[in-house]
C-alpha positions as CSV (number, residue, x, y, z in Angstrom):
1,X,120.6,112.2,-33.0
2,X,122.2,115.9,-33.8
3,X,124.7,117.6,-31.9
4,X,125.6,120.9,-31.9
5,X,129.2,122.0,-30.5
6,X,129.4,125.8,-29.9
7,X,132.8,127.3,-28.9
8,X,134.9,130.2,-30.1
9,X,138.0,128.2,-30.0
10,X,138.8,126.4,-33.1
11,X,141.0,124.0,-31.1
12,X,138.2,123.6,-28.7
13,X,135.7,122.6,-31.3
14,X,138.2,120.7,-33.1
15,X,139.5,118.6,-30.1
16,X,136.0,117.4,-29.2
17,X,135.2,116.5,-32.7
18,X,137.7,114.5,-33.2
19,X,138.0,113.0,-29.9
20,X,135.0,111.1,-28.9
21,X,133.8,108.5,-30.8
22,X,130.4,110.1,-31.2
23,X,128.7,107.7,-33.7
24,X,129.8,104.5,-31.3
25,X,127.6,107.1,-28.9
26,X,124.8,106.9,-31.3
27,X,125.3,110.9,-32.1
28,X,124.9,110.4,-36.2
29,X,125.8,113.5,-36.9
30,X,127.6,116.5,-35.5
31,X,127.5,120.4,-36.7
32,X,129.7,122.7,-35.1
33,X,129.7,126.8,-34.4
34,X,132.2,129.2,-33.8
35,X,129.6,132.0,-32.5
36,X,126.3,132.4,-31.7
37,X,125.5,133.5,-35.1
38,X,126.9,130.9,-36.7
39,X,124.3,128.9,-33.9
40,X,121.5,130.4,-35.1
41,X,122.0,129.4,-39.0
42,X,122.5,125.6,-37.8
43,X,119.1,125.8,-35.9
44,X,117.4,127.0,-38.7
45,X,119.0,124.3,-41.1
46,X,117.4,121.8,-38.2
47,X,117.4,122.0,-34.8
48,X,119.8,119.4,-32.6
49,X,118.7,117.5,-30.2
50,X,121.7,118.4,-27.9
51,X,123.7,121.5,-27.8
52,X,127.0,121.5,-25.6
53,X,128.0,125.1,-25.5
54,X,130.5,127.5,-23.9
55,X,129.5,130.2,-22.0
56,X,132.2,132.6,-22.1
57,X,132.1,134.3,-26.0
58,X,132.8,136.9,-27.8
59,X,129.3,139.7,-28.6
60,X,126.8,136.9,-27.5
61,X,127.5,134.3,-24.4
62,X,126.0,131.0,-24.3
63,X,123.6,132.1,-21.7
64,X,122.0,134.6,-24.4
65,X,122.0,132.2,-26.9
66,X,120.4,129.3,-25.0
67,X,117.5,132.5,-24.0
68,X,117.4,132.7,-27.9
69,X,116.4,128.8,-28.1
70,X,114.1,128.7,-25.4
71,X,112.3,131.6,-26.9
72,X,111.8,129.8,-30.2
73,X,110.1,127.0,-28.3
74,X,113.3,124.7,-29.8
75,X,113.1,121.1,-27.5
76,X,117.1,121.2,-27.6
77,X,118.6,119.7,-24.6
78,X,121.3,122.1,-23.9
79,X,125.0,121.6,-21.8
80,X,126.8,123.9,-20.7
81,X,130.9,124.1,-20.6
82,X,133.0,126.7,-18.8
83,X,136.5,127.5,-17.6
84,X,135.2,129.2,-14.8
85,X,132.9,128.0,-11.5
86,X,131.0,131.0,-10.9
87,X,127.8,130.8,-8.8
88,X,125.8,133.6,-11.1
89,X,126.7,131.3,-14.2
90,X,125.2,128.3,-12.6
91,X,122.2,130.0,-11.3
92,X,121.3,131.4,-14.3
93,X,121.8,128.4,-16.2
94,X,119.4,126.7,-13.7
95,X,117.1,129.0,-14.0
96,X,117.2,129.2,-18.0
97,X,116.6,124.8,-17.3
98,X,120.5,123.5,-19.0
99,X,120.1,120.0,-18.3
100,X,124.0,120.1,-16.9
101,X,127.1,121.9,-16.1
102,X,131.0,120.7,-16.9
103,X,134.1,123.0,-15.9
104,X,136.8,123.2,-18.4
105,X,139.1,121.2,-18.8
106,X,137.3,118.4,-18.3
107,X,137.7,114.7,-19.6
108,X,136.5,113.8,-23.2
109,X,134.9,110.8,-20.6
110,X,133.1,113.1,-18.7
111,X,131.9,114.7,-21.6
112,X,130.8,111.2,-22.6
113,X,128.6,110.3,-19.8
114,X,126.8,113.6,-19.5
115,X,125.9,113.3,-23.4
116,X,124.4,109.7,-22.8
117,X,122.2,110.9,-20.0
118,X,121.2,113.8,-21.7
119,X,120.0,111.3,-24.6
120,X,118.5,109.0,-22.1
121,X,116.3,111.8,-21.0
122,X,115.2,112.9,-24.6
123,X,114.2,109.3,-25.4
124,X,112.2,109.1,-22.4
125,X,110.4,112.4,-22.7
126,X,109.9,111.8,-26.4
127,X,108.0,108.3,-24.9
128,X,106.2,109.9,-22.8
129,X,105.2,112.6,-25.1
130,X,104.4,109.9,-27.8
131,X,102.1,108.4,-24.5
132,X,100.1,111.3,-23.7
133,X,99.5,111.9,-27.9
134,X,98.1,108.4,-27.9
135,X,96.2,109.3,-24.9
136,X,94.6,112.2,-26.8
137,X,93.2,110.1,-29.4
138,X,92.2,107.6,-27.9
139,X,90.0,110.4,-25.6
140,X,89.2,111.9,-28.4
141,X,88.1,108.8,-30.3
142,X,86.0,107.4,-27.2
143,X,84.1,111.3,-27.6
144,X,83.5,110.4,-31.6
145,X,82.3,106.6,-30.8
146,X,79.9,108.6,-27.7
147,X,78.5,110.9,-29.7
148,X,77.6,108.0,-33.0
149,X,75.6,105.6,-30.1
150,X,74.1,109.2,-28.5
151,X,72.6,110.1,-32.2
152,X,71.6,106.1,-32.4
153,X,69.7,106.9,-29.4
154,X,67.6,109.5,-30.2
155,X,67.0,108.1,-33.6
156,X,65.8,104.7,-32.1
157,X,68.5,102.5,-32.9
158,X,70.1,102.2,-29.6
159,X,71.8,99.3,-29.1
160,X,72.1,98.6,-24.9
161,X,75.1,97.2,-25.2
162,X,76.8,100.0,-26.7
163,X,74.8,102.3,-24.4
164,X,76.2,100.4,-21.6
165,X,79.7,100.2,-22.6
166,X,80.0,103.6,-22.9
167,X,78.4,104.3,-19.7
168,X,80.9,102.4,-18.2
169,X,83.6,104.4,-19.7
170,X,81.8,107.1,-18.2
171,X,80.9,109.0,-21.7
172,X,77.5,108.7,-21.9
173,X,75.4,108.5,-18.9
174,X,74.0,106.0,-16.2
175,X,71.0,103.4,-16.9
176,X,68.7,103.7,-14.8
177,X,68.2,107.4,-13.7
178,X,66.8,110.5,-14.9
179,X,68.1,112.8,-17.4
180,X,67.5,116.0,-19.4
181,X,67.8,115.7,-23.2
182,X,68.9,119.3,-24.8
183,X,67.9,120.1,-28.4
184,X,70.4,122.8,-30.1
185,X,69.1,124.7,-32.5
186,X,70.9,127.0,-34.9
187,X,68.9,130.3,-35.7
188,X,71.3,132.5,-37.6
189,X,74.6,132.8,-38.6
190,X,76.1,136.6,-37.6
191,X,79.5,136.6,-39.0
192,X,80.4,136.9,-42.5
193,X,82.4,133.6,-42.0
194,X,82.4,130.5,-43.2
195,X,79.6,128.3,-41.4
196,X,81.6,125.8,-39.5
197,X,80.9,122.5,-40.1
198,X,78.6,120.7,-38.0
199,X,80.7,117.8,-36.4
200,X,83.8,120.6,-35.3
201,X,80.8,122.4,-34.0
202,X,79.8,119.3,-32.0
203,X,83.3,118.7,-30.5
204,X,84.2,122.8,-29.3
205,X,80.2,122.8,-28.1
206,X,81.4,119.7,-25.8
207,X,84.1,121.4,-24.7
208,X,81.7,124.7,-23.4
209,X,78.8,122.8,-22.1
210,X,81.2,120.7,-19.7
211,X,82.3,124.2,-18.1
212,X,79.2,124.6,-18.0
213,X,77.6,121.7,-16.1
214,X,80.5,120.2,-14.2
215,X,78.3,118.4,-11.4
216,X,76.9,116.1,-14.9
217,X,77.5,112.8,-14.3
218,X,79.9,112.1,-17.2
219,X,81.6,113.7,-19.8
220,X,79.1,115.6,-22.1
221,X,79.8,114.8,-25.4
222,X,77.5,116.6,-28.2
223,X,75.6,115.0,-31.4
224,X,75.3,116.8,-34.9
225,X,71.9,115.1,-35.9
226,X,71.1,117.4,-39.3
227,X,71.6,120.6,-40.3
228,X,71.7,123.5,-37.6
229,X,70.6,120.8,-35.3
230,X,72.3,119.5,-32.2
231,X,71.9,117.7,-28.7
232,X,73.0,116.6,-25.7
233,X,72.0,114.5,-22.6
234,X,72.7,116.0,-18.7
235,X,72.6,113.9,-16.1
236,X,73.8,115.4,-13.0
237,X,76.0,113.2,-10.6
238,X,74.8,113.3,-7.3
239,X,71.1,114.7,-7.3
240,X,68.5,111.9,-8.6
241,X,65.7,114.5,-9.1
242,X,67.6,117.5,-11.6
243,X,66.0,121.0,-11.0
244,X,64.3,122.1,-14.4
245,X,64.9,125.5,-13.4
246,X,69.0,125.2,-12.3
247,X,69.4,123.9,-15.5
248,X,67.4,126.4,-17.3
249,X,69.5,129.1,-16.1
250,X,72.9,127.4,-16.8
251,X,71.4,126.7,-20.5
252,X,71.4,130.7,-21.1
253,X,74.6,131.0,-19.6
254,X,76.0,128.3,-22.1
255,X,73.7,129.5,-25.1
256,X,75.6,132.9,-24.8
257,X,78.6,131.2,-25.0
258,X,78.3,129.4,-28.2
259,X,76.5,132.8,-29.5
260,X,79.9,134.6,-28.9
261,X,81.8,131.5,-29.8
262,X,80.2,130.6,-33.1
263,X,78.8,134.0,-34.3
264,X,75.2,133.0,-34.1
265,X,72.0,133.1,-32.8
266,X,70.5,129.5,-31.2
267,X,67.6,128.4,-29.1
268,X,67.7,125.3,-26.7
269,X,64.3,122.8,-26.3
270,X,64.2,121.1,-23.0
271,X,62.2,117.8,-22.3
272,X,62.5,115.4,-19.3
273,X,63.4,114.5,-16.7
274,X,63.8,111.3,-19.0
275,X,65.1,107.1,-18.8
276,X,67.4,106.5,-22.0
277,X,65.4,104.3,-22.8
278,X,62.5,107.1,-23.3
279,X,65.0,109.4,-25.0
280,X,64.1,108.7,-28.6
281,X,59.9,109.9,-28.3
282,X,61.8,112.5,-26.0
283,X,63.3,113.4,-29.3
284,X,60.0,113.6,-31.4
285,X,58.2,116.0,-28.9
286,X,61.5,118.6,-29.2
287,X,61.2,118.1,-32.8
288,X,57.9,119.2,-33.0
289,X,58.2,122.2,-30.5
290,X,61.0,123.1,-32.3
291,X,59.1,123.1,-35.9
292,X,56.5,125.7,-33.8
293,X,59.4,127.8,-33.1
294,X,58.9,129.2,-36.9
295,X,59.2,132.7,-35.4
296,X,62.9,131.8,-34.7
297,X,63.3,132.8,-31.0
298,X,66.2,132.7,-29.4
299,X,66.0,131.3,-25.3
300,X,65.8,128.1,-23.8
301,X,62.3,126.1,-24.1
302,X,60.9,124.6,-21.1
303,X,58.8,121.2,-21.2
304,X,55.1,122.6,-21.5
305,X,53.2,122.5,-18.3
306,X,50.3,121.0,-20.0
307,X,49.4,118.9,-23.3
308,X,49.2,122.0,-26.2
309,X,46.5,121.6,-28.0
310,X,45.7,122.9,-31.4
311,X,42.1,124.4,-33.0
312,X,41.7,122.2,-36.0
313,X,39.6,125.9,-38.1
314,X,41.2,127.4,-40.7
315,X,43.2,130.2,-40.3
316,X,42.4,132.6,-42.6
317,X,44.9,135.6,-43.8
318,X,42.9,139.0,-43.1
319,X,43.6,141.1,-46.0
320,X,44.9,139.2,-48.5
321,X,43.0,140.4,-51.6
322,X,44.1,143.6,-50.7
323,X,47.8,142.4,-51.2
324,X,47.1,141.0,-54.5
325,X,45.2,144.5,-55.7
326,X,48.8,146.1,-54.8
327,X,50.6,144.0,-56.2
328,X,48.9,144.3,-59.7
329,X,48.8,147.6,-59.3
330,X,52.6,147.6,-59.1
331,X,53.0,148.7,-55.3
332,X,55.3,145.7,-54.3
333,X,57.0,147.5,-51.5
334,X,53.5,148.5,-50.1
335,X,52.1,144.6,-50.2
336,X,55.7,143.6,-48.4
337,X,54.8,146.0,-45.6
338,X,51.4,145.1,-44.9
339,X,52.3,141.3,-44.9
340,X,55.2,141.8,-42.6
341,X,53.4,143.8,-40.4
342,X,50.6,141.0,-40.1
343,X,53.3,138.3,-39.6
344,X,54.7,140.5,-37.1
345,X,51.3,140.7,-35.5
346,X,50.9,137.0,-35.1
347,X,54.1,136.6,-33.6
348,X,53.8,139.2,-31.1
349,X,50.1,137.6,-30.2
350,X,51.6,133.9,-30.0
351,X,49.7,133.0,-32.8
352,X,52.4,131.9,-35.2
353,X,52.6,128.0,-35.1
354,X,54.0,126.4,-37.9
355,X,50.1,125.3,-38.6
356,X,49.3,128.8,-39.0
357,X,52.4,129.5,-40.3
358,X,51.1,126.7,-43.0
359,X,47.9,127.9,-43.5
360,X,49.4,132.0,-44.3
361,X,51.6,130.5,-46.9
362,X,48.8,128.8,-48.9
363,X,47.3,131.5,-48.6
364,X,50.1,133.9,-50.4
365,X,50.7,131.9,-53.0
366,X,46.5,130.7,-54.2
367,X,46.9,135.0,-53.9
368,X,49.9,134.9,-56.0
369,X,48.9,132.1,-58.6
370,X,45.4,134.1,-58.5
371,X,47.0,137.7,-60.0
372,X,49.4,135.9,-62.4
373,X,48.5,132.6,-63.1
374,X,50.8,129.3,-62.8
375,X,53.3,131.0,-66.0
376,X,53.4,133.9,-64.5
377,X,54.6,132.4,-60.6
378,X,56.9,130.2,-62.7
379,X,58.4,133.4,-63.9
380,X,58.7,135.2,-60.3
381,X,60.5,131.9,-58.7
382,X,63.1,130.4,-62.1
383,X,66.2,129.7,-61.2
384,X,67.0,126.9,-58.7
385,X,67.5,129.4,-55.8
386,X,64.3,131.3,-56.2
387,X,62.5,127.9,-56.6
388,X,64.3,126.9,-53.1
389,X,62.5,129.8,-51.8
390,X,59.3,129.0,-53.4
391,X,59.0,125.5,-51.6
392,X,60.9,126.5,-48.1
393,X,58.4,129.5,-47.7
394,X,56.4,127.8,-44.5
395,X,59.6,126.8,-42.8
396,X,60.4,129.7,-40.9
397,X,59.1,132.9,-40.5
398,X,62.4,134.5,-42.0
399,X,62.1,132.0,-45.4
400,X,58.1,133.7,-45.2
401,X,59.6,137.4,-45.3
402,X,62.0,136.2,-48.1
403,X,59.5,134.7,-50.5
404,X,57.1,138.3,-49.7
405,X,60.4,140.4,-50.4
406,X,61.1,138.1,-53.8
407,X,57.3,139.0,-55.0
408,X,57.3,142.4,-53.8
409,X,61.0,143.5,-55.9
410,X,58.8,141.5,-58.7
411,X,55.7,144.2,-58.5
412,X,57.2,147.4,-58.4
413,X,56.8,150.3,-60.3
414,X,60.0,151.6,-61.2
415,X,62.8,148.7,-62.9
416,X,63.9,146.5,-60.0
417,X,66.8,145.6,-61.9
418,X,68.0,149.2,-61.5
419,X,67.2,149.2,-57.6
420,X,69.2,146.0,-57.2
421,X,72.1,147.5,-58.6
422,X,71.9,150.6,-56.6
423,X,71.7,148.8,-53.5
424,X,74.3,146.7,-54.4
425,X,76.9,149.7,-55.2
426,X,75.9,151.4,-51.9
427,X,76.7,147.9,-50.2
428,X,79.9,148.3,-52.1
429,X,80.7,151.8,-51.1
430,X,80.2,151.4,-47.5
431,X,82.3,148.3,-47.4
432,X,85.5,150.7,-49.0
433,X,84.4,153.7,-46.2
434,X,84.6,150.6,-43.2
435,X,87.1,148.5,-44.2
436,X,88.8,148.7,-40.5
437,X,85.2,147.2,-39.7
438,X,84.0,144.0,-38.8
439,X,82.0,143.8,-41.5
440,X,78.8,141.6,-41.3
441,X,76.2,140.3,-43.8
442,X,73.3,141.0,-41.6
443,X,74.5,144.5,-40.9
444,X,75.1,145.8,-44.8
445,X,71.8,144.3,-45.4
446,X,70.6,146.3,-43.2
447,X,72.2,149.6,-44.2
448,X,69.9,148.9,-47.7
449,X,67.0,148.0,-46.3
450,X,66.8,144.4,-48.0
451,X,67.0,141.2,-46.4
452,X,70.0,139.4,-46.0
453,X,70.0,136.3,-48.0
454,X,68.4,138.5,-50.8
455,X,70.7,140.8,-50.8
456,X,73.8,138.1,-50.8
457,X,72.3,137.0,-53.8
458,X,71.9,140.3,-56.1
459,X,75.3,141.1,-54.8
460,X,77.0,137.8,-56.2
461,X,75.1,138.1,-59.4
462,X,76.2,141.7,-60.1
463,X,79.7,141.7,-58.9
464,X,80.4,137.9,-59.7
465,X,81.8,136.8,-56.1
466,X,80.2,136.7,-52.7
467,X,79.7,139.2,-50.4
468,X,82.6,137.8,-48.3
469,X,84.7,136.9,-51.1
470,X,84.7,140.8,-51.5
471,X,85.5,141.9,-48.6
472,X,88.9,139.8,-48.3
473,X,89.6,141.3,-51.8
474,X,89.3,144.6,-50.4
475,X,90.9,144.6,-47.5
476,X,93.8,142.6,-48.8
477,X,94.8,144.8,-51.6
478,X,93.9,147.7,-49.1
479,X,96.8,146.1,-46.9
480,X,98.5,145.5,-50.3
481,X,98.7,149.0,-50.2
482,X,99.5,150.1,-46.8
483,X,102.8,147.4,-47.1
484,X,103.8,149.3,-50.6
485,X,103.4,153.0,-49.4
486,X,104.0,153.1,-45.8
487,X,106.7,151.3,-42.9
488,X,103.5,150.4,-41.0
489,X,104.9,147.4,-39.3
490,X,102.6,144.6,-40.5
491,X,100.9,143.5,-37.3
492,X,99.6,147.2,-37.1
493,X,98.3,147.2,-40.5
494,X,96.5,143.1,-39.8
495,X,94.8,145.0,-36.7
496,X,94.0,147.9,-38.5
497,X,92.0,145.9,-41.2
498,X,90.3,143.8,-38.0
499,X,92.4,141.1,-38.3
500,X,93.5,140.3,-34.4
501,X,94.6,137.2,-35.6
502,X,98.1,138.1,-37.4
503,X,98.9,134.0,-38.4
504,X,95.6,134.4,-39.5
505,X,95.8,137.7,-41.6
506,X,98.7,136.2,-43.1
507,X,97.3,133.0,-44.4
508,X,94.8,135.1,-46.3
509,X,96.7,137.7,-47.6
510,X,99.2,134.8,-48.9
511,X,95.7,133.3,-50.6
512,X,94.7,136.4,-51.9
513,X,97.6,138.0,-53.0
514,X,100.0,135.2,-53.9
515,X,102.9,136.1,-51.2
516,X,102.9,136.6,-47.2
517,X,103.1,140.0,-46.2
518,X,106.6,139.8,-45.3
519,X,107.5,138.7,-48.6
520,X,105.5,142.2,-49.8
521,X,107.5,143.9,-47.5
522,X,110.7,142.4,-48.4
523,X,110.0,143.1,-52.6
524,X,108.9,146.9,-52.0
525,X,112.0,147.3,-50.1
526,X,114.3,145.4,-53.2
527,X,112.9,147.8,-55.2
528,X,113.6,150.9,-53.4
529,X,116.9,150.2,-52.8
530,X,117.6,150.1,-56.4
């Protein structure tokens, strides 16, 4: 262990160096101070793990200096040592939490057995620290190993055992009664940010929807089971027959939640009440509601009243050789309206399934292959991300409106090339106008009128980095700036670029730039002094 001896008297500090054995004490090494200053420097070489300080000094007391340690969140266990009893000393010292108290003079002995009990209780806090650290893993281990058998289950490869050992643990829930299985669906990503991965998704989702339902009868714990797909199984504690609707309403509350939490947009597919043993056709059925959802909907989904049933005709696309006649004619823009409108139209009417959904994409593209022939649709979708959109068209209605917007930008009179780059530069110049902004991807596309992933893609190909990539630049050599020409102090300028976050403003100006802020700072002012 460290020891730190603080005292103004040399003879003081000298005298209690030298006379206590300190290593028979199992104190390895000791550090001494003459001030508080002198203090401070020793901390920040390392901190002890006991200081034994006098109270009465010169400029800054012991009091102040131990204030000083506790506000740096140091885990020294500090002793005080005066010459004087006086009741405001001690009850401040309380109050500050010194683990003891000696009057001056006292015996080196005394000294002695206050030292060994202060290391006594460091060892046993550090065990019971190193307890409740291993208690956290092991909690958060049992959540990983629930939430592996949970995606087993809906997959059909529960194995009962598992299922009932983790029951027992009370992690996933009981055999035997009935249950709700939730499907999570991620719509669209808001934020400009990084998607976060799916399994650290899982884990802070647990976290919410446990707020959320705290009469469940175990700990929820959430399964990533593909992309932009989750679920979860509530199974409330005392009520054997769970209210569809009760939970309905809690399901908004929670699906608001993540929406803030995540920066996205998601819809929740309800089927039960349900057995485990049930839960994997469970699964199927909110797979294929969710594959009808192709208008992307946010809300919670009930379990449908009755059996949907589906008309087996052909739907047909009403004006679709008019779209083709457009586009030959080189009115892209005029085609893209039409067929966005008539998607619109179906979605509004409940008519857009992913069968119909189906059925309008074949028809676009035996349109498309009809005006250009198979050479000339190979030259509309050629690189690996157009061809991406080619065969994701019928997924959603959002990849449908992308593939429409690819062909229109295609058939335009006018060079496309030399819209792309104006919308890009007005992109560009709004981002430099808004850079105290939150700046989304959703919202610039927006601004130009193009669709978002569309427009992420022109952007990257004429500027050379992403859209978000951009924006970091920007406002980091904008704060660059700020730190070089004004004395802003830096928190002001993190929050004035939209950073609330200053550790994290930091972190990426030190990415960007090379150095921390402070560092900037500290250069800018080198060089005006000289």
């Amino acid at each position: 262990m460290k020891l730190l001896i603080v005292d103004d008297q040399p003879g003081v500090l000298e005298g209690l160096v030298n006379g206590i054995n300190w290593e028979k004490e199992g104190i390895l090494q000791v550090v001494t101070a003459q001030n508080a200053e002198q203090a401070r420097k020793e901390f920040e070489k390392g901190a002890p793990d006991i200081m034994l300080c006098d109270i009465e000094m010169p400029v800054e007391n012991g009091l102040q200096l131990f204030c000083w340690v506790k506000d740096q969140q140091y885990e020294t266990c500090c002793i005080f040592l005066t010459s004087h009893a006086e009741f405001d000393y001690a009850k401040e010292a309380i109050h500050l939490g010194v683990f003891d108290y000696i009057l001056q003079p006292a015996p080196y002995q005394e000294v002695v057995e206050t030292i060994r009990k202060a290391k006594e209780f460091l060892l046993s806090r550090r065990e019971r620290q190193k307890v409740y650290h291993v208690g956290e893993q092991l909690l958060e281990d049992k959540i990983h190993v629930a939430a592996s058998v949970q995606r087993d289950i809906l997959n059909g490869l529960g194995n009962s055992r598992f299922v009932e050992t983790m029951g027992s643990l009370g992690a996933l829930p009981t055999k035997g009664k009935p249950c709700f299985l939730i499907m999570v669906q991620i719509l669209r990503y808001h934020s400009m940010t990084e998607k976060e991965e799916q399994d650290d998704m899982a884990v802070e989702m647990s976290k919410l929807v446990n707020q959320d339902f705290p009469d469940n009868s175990c700990y929820v714990v959430v399964s990533a089971m593909g992309e932009n797909l989750l679920a979860f199984i509530l199974q409330e504690k005392n009520n054997p027959e769970p209210e569809e609707e009760a939970v309905r309403n809690r399901l908004a509350v929670f699906l608001s939640q993540c929406g803030e939490t995540f920066k996205c947009s998601m819809a929740a597919y309800m089927e039960g009440p349900l057995l485990l043993r049930e839960m994997a056709d469970g699964w199927k059925m909110l797979l294929k509601r969710k594959a009808d959802n192709v208008g992307l909907k946010e809300g919670v989904y009930l379990p449908p009243k009755t059996q949907e049933s589906f008309q087996n005709h052909h739907y047909h696309t009403a004006g679709i050789a008019h779209w083709g006649k457009l586009l030959e004619e080189g009115y892209g823009p005029a085609m893209e309206e039409e067929a966005f409108g008539t998607l619109d139209e179906m979605a509004r009417k409940g008519l857009l399934t992913s069968k119909t959904l189906a059925y309008f994409y074949q028809d676009f593209l035996h349109m498309l292959h009809g005006i250009t022939g198979t050479e000339g649709v190979r030259s509309v979708f050629f690189t690996d991300q157009e061809q991406e959109m080619y065969q994701n068209g019928a997924r959603s209605i959002d990849h449908m409106k992308a593939l429409i917007h690819h062909v229109a930008c295609r058939y335009q009179k006018g060079t496309a090339e030399e819209d792309q780059k104006a919308a890009v530069f007005q992109v560009i110049h709004y981002i430099n106008e808004h850079l105290e902004e939150d700046l989304k991807r959703d919202d610039l596309a927006a601004y130009v009128h193009l669709n978002p992933d569309y427009m992420a893609r022109i952007f990257k190909r004429e500027i050379g980095v992403t859209i978000k990539e951009y924006i970091i630049q920007r406002k980091m050599r904008e704060a660059q700036s700020l730190l070089k020409t004004t004395s802003l102090p830096v928190s002001f300028i993190a929050a004035k670029l939209g950073y609330s976050n200053f550790s994290y403003f930091s972190q990426t100006y030190k990415k960007t730039i090379g150095i921390t802020p402070q560092e900037e700072r500290s250069q800018e002012g080198a060089v005006n002094n000289n």
